[in-house]
VEXTOR-186344 format. One record per atom (N, C-alpha, C, O): x negated, y negated, z; residue in three letters. Coordinates in steps of 0.1 Angstrom, whole numbers, plus 5000, padded with zeros to 4 digits. Each point is the difference from the previous one (the first is absolute). Example, Ala and Ser with C-alpha at 12.3 -4.5 7.8 and 13.67 -1.06 7.14 Angstrom:
# residues 2
486850575078ALA/500949885000ALA/499149885000ALA/499050005007ALA/501449894986SER/499149895000SER/500849895008SER/499549895001SER/
***
This chain:
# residues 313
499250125000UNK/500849885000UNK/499149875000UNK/499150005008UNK/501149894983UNK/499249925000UNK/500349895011UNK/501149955002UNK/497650025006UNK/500749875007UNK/500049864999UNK/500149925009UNK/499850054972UNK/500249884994UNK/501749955009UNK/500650095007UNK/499649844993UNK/501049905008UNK/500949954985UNK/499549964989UNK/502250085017UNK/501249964989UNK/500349845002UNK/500149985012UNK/499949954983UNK/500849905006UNK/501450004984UNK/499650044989UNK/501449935014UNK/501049974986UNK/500149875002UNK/499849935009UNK/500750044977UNK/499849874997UNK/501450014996UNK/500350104994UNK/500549825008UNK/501449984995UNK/500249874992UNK/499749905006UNK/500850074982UNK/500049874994UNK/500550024987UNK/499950084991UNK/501049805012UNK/501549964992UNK/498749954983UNK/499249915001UNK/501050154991UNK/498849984990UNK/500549964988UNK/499650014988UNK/501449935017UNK/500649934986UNK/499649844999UNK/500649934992UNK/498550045018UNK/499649865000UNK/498349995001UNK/499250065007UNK/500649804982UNK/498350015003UNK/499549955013UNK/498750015002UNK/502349945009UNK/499149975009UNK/499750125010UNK/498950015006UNK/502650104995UNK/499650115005UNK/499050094993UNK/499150065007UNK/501049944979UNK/498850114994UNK/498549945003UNK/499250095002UNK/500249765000UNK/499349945008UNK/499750085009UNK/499350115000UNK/501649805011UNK/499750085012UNK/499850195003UNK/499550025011UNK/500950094982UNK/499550115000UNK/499150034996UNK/499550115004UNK/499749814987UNK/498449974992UNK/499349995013UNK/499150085003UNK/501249825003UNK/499249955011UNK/500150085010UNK/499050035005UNK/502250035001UNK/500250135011UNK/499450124997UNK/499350075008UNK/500949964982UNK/499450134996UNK/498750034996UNK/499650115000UNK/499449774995UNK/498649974999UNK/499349995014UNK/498850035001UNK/502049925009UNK/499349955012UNK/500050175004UNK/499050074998UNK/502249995007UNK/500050135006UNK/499050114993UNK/499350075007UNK/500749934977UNK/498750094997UNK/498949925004UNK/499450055009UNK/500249854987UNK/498549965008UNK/499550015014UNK/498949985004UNK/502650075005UNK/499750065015UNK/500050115000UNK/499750055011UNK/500750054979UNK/499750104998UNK/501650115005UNK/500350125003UNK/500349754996UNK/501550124999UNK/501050014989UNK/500049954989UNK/500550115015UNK/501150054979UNK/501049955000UNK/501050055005UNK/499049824986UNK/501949965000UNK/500750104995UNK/499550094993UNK/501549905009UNK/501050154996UNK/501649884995UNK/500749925006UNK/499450124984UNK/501249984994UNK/501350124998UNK/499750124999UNK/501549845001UNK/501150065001UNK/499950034977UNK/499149964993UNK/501950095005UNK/499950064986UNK/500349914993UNK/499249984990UNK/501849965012UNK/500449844995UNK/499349924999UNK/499649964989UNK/500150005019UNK/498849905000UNK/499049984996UNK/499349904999UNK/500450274998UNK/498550054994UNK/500149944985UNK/499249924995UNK/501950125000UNK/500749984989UNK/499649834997UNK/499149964992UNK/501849985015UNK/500149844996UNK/498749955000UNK/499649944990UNK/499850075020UNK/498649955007UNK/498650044989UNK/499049934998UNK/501450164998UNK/499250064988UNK/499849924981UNK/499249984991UNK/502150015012UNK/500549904982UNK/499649885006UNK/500049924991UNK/499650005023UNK/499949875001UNK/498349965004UNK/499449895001UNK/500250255002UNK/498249955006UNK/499450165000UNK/500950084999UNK/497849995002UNK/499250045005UNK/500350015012UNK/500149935010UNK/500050214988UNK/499950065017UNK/498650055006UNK/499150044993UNK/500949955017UNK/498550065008UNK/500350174995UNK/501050075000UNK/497649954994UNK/500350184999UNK/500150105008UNK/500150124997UNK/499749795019UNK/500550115008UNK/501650005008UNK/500450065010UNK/500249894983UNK/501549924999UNK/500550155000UNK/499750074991UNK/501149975021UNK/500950145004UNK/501449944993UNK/500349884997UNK/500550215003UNK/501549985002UNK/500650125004UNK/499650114997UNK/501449855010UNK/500650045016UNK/500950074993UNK/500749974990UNK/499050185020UNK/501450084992UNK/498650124990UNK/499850115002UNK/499749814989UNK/499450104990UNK/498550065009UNK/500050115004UNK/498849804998UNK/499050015006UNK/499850005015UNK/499350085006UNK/501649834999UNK/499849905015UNK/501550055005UNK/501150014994UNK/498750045021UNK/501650065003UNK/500149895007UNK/498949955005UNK/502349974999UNK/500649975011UNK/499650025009UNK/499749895004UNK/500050195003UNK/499250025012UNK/499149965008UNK/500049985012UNK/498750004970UNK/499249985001UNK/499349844998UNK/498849975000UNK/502649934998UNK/499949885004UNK/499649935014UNK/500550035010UNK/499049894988UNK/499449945012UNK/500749915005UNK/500550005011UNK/499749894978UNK/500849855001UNK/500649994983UNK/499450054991UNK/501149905009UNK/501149954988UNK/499649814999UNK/500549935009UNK/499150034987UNK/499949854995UNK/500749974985UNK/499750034989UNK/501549865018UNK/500949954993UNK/500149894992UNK/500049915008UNK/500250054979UNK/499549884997UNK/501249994990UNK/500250054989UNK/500649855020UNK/501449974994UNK/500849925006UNK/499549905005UNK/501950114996UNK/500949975011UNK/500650085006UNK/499650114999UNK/501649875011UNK/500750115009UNK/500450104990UNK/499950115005UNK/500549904984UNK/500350124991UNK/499450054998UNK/500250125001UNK/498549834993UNK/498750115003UNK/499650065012UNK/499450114999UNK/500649825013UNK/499950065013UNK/500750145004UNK/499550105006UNK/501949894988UNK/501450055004UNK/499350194991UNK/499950115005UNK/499749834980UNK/499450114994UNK/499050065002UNK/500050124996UNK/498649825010UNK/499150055006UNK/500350105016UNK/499450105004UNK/501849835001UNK/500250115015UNK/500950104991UNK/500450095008UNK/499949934981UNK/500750114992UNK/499350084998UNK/500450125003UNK/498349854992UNK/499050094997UNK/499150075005UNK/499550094995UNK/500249845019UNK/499550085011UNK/500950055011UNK/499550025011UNK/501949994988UNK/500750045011UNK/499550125003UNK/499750025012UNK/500350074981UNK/499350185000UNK/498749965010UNK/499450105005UNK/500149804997UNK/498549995008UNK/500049985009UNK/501050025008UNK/497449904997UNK/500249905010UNK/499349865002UNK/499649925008UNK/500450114975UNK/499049865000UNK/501149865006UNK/501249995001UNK/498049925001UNK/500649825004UNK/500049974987UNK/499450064991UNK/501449835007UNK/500349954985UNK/499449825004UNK/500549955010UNK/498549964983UNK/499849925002UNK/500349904984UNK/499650004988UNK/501449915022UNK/500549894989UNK/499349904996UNK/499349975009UNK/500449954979UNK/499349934999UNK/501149924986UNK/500350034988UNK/500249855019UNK/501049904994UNK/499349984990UNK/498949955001UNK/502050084985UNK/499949954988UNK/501449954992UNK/500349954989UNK/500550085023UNK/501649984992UNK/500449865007UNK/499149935004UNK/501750044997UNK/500649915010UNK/500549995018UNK/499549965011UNK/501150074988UNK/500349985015UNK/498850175008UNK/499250025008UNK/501450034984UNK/499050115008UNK/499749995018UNK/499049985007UNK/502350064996UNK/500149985015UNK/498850145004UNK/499149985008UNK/501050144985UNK/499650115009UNK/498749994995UNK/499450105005UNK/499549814986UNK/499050035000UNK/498549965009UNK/499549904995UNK/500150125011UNK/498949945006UNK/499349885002UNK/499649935009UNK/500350084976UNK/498849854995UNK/500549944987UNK/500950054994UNK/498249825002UNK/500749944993UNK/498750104987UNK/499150085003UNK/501349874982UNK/498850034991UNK/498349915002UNK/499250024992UNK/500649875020UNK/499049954997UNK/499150055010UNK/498949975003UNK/501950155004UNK/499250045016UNK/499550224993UNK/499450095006UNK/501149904978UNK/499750114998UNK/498750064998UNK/499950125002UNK/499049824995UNK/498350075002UNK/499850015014UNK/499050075004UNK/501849885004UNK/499350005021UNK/501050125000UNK/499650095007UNK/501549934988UNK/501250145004UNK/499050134997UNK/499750095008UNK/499749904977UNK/499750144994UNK/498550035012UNK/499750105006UNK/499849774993UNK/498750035009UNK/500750045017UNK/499250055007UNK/501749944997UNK/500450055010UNK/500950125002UNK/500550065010UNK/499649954981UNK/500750174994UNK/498950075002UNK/499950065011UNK/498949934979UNK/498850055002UNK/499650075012UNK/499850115003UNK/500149745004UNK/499450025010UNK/500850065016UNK/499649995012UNK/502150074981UNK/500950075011UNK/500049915009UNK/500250065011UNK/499749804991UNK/500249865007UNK/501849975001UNK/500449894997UNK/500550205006UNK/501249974997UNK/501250075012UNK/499550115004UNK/501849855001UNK/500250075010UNK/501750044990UNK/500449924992UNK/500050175011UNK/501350044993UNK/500949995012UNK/499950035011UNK/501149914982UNK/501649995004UNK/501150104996UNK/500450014989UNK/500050065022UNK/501650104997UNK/501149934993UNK/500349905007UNK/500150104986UNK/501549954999UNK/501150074999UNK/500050094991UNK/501149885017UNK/501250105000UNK/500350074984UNK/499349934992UNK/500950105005UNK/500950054984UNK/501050115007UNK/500150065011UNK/500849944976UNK/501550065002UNK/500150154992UNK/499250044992UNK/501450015010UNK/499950185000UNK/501449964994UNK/500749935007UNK/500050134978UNK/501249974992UNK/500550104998UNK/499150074996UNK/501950005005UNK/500950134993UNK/500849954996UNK/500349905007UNK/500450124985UNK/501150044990UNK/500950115000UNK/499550114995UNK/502349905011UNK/500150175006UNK/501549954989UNK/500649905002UNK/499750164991UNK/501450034991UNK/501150055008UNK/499650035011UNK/501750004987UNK/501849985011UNK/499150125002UNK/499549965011UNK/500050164986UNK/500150135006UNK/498949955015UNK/500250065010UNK/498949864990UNK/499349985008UNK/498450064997UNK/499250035009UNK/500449994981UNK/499250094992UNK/499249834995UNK/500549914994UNK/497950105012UNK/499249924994UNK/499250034990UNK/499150074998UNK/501649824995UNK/499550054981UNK/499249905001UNK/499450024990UNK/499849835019UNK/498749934992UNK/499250005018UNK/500350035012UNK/498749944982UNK/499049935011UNK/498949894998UNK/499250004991UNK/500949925017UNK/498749904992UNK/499649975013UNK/500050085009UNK/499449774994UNK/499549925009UNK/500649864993UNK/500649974990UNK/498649985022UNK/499949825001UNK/499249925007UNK/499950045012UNK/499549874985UNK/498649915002UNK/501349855003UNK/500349985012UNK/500049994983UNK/500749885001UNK/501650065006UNK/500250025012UNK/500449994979UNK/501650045003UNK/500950084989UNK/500049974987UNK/500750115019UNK/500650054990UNK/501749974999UNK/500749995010UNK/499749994980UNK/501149904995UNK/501350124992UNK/499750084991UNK/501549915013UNK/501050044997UNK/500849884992UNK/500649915005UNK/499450104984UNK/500749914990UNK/501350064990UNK/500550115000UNK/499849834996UNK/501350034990UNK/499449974988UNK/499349904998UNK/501250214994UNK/499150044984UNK/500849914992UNK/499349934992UNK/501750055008UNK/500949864989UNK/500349865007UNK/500749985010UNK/498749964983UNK/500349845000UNK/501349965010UNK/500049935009UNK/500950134986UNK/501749954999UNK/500550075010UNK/501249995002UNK/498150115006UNK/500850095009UNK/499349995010UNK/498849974999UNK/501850065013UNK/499749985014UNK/500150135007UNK/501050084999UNK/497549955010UNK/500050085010UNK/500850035009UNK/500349915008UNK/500450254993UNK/500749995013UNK/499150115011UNK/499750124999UNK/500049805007UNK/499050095012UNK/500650005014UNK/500749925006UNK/498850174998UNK/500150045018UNK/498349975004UNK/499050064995UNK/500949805016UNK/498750055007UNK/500050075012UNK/500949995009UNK/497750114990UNK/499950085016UNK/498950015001UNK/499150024992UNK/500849965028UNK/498949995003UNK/500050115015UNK/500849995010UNK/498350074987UNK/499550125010UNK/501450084999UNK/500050075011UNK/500749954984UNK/500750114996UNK/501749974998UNK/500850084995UNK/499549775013UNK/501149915004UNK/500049934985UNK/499149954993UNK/502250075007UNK/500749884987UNK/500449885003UNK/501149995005UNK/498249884992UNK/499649845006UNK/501349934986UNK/500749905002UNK/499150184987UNK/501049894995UNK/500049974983UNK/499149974992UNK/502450055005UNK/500150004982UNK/499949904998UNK/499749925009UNK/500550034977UNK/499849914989UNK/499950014988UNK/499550094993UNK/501049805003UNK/499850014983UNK/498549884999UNK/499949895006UNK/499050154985UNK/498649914999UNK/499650024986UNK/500450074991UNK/499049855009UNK/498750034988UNK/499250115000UNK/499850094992UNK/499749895024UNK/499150125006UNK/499450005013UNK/500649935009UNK/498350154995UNK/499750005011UNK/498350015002UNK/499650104995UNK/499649845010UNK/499049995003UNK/499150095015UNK/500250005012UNK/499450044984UNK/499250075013UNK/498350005004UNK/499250094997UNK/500649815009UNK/498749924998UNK/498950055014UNK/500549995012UNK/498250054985UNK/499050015009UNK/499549835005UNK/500449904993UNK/499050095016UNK/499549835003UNK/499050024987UNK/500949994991UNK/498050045004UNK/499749994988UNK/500749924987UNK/499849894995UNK/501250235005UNK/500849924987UNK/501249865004UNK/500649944992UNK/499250065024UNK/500949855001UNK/499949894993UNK/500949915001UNK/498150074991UNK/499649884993UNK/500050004988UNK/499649924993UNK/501150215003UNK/500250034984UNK/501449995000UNK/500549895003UNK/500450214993UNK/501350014992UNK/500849955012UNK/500949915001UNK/498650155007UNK/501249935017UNK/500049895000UNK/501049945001UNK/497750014999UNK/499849825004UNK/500949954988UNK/500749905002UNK/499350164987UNK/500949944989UNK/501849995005UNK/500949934997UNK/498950185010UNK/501950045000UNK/500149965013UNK/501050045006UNK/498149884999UNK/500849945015UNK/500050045017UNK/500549965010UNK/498050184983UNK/499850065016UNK/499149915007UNK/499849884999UNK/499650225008UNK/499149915013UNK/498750034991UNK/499750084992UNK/499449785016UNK/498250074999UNK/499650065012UNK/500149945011UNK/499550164986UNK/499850115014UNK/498550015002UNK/499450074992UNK/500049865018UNK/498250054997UNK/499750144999UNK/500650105004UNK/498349874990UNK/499650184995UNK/499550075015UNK/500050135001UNK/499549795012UNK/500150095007UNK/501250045009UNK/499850105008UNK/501549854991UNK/501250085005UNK/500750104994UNK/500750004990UNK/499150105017UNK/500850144991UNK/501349964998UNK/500650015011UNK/499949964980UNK/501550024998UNK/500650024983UNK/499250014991UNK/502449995007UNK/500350004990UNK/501349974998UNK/501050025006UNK/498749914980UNK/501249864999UNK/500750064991UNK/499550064991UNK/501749915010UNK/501050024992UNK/500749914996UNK/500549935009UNK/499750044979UNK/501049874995UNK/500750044983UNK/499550044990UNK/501549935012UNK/501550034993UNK/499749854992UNK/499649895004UNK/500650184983UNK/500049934988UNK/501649874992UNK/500450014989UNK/499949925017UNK/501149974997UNK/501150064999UNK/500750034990UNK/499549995025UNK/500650095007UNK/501849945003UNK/500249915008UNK/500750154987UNK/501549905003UNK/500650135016UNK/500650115000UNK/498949815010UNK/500250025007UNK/499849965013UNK/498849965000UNK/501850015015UNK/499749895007UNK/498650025009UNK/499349925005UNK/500750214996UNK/498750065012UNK/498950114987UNK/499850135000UNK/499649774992UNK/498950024992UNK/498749935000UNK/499350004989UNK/500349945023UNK/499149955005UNK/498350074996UNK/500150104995UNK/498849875007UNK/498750075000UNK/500250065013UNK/500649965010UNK/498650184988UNK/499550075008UNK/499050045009UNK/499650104993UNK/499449905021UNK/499150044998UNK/500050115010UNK/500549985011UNK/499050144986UNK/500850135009UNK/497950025003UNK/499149924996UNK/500850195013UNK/498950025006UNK/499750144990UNK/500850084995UNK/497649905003UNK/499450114991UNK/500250155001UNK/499350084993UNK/501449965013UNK/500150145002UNK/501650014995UNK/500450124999UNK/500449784997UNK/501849984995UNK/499750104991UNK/498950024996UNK/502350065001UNK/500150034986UNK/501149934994UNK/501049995007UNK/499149974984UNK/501149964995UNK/500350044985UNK/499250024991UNK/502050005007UNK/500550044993UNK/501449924990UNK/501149965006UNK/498750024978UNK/500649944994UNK/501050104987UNK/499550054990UNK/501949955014UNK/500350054995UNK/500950004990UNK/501249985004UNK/498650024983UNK/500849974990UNK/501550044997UNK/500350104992UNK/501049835015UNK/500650084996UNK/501550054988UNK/500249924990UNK/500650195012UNK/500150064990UNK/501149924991UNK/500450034989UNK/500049855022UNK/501349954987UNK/498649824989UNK/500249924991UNK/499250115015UNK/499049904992UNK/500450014985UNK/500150114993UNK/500049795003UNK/500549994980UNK/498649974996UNK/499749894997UNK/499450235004UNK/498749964990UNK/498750085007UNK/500250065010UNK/498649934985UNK/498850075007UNK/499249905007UNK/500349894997UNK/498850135013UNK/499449925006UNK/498350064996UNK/499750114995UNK/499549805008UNK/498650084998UNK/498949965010UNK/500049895004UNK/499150215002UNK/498849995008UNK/499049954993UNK/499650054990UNK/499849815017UNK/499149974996UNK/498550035016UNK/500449975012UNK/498150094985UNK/499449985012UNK/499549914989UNK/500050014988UNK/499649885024UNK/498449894997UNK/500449964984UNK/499049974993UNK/502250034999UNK/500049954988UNK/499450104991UNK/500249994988UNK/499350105015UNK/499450144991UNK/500350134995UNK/499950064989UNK/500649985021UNK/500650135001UNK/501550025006UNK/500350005012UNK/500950044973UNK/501049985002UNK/500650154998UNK/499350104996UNK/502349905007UNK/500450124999UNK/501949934999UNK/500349895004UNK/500550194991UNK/501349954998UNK/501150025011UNK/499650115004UNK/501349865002UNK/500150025007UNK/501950024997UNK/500749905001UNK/499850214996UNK/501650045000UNK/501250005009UNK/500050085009UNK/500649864991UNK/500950005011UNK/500150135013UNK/500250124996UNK/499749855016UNK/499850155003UNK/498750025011UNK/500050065010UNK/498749834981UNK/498950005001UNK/499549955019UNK/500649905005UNK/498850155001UNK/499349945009UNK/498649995001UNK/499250094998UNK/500649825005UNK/497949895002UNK/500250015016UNK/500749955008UNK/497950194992UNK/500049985015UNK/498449925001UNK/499050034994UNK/501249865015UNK/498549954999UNK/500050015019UNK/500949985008UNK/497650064992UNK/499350015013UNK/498049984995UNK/499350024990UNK/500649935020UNK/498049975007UNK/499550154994UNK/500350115005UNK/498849874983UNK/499150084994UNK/499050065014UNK/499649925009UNK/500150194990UNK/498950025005UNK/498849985000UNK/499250015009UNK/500649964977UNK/498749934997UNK/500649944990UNK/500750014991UNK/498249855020UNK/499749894996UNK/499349954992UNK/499150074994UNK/501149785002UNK/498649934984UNK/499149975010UNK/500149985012UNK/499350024984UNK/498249935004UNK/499549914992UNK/499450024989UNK/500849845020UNK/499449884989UNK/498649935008UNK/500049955011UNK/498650074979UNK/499049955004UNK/500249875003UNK/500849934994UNK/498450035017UNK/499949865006UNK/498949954999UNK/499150085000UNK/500549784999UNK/498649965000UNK/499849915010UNK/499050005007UNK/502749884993UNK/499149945009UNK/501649965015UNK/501049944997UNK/498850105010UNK/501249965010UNK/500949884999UNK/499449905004UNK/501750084992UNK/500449855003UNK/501550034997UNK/500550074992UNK/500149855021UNK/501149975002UNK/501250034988UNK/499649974988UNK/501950105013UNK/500550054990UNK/501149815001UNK/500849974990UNK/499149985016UNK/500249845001UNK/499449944990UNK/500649934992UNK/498150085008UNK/499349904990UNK/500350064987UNK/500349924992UNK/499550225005UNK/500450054986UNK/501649984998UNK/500350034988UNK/500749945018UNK/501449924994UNK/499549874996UNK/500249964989UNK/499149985020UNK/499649834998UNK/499449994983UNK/500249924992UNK/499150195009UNK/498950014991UNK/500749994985UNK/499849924990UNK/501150215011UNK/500550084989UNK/501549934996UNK/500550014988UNK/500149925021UNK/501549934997UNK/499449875002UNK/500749914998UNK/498350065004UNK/499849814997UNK/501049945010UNK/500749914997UNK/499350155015UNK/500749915013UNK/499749885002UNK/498849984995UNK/501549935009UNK/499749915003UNK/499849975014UNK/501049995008UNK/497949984995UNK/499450025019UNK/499949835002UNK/500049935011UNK/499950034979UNK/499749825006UNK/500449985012UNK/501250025003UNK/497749945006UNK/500549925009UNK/499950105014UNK/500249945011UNK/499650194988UNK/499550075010UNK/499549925010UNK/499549894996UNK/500550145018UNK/498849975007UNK/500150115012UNK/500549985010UNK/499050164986UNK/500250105011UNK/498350045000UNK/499249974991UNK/500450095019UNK/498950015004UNK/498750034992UNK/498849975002UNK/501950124988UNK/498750054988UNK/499949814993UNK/498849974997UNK/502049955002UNK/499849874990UNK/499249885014UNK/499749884998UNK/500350195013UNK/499449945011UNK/498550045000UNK/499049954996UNK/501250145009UNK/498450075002UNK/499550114995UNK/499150065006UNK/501549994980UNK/499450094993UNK/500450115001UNK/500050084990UNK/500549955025UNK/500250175009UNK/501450005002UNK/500849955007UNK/499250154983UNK/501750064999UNK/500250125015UNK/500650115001UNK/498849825008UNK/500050175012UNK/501449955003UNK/500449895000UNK/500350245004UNK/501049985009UNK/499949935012UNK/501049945003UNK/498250065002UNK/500449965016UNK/499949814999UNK/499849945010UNK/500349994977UNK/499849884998UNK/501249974995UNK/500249884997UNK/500850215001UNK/501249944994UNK/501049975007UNK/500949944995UNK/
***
């Protein structure tokens, strides 16, 4: 077994600033003497746009899953969302590196990326758990015909425009309450700042275990957000006089149709994502950072004396 070192390189390659930046990631990592490893696709794109290093693996054919170390990301949250796709079978950390826009889940910005690769290198890095969601899919007989996960949240929608969901929600095994919606949302603190934060839930910091639930244009009087404790199961169930199909969406990727009849049991994965960290800082300042808050005019202790400790506030 060789003990050359996997790193995968994940990157949205339909743009020159990302095919750039993989030039520069994947030249730095062979000259430290580890093997960028590309997914099949990417081998593909990445190939018609530049010169690959000739010791360039791809995952799946040469390089197992397994035998990843770290995943380095060079995109936005979609690419992040696809990179924990591709090592979920593992246990490598996935490390973001903003090339898209808002890019809440990635690490660093693109001007801090030669100091990331050199500290990949150099295993300078501490990894973060994050909750993810464990999904089934069980048809009227009660018989589970899908399975997937979720990184962000997974979403109960209605498949036509013009027709409206009729759902029952339940939670830990109690029936909480019908409606006719658009849909239903079922959000990790991770993905609070994605599809939830759009539809009206809470921002949940990533270190509180919980999970939110929020009903999609919901005609009904007690359809409020949700936030139930990580161990809930909850359960959304489609049901049978509904005029139309509804569909599962996880993380925007991986979907499945969903027939009248249908139940979405979502509960806390057992295994969790792993997102590389580089440098500690407040999940406060990355809202400030990432939504362009406006702080003018502060005067709390870090804008006094530098030192955000608690015992000064």
């Amino acid at each position: 077994m060789s003990d050359e070192r996997s790193i995968l390189v994940v990157v949205h390659a339909r743009r020159d600033d990302t095919v750039e930046a993989a030039h520069r990631v994947m030249s730095a990592l062979t000259a430290a003497g580890a093997r960028p490893v590309l997914s099949a696709d990417d081998r593909d794109d990445l190939a018609a746009a530049m010169a690959l290093p000739p010791n360039t693996g791809t995952l799946g054919v040469d390089v197992d899953v397994a035998d990843i170390e770290l995943a380095i990301v060079l995109g936005g949250d979609g690419t992040i969302l696809r990179a924990a796709e591709l090592v979920r079978d593992g246990t490598a950390p996935v490390l973001g590196i903003n090339l898209g826009h808002v890019g809440f889940l990635a690490e660093i910005e693109r001007d801090d990326m030669d100091d990331a690769v050199r500290r990949v290198i150099a295993r300078d890095y501490r990894v973060e758990e994050r909750l993810a969601l464990s999904v089934r899919v069980k048809d009227s007989e009660d018989s589970v015909i899908y399975e997937t996960w979720a990184l962000n949240e997974a979403t109960v929608e209605k498949a036509s425009r013009e027709r409206m969901l009729e759902v029952v929600i339940e939670v830990d095994g109690r029936p909480l309450s019908t409606f006719g919606c658009d849909g239903v949302v079922v959000a990790t603190p991770t993905g609070s700042t994605a599809y939830n934060f759009s539809a009206g839930g809470p921002v949940i910091w990533p270190t509180v275990e919980a999970i939110a639930v929020v009903p999609l244009s919901a005609h009904a009087l007690f359809a409020k957000p949700l936030v139930v404790g990580p161990e809930a199961a909850i359960a959304i169930e489609v049901l049978e006089r509904t005029n139309g199909t509804g569909i599962l969406w996880c993380d925007g990727r991986r979907s499945h149709d969903l027939p009248p009849g249908a139940r979405v049991v979502v509960r806390r994965s057992e295994r969790p994502v792993r997102l590389a960290r580089l440098h500690p800082s407040a999940f406060t300042d990355r809202l400030v950072r990432k939504f362009r808050l406006p702080v003018e005019g502060w005067r709390g202790p870090t804008a006094i004396t530098g030192s955000s400790s608690s015992e000064t506030l």
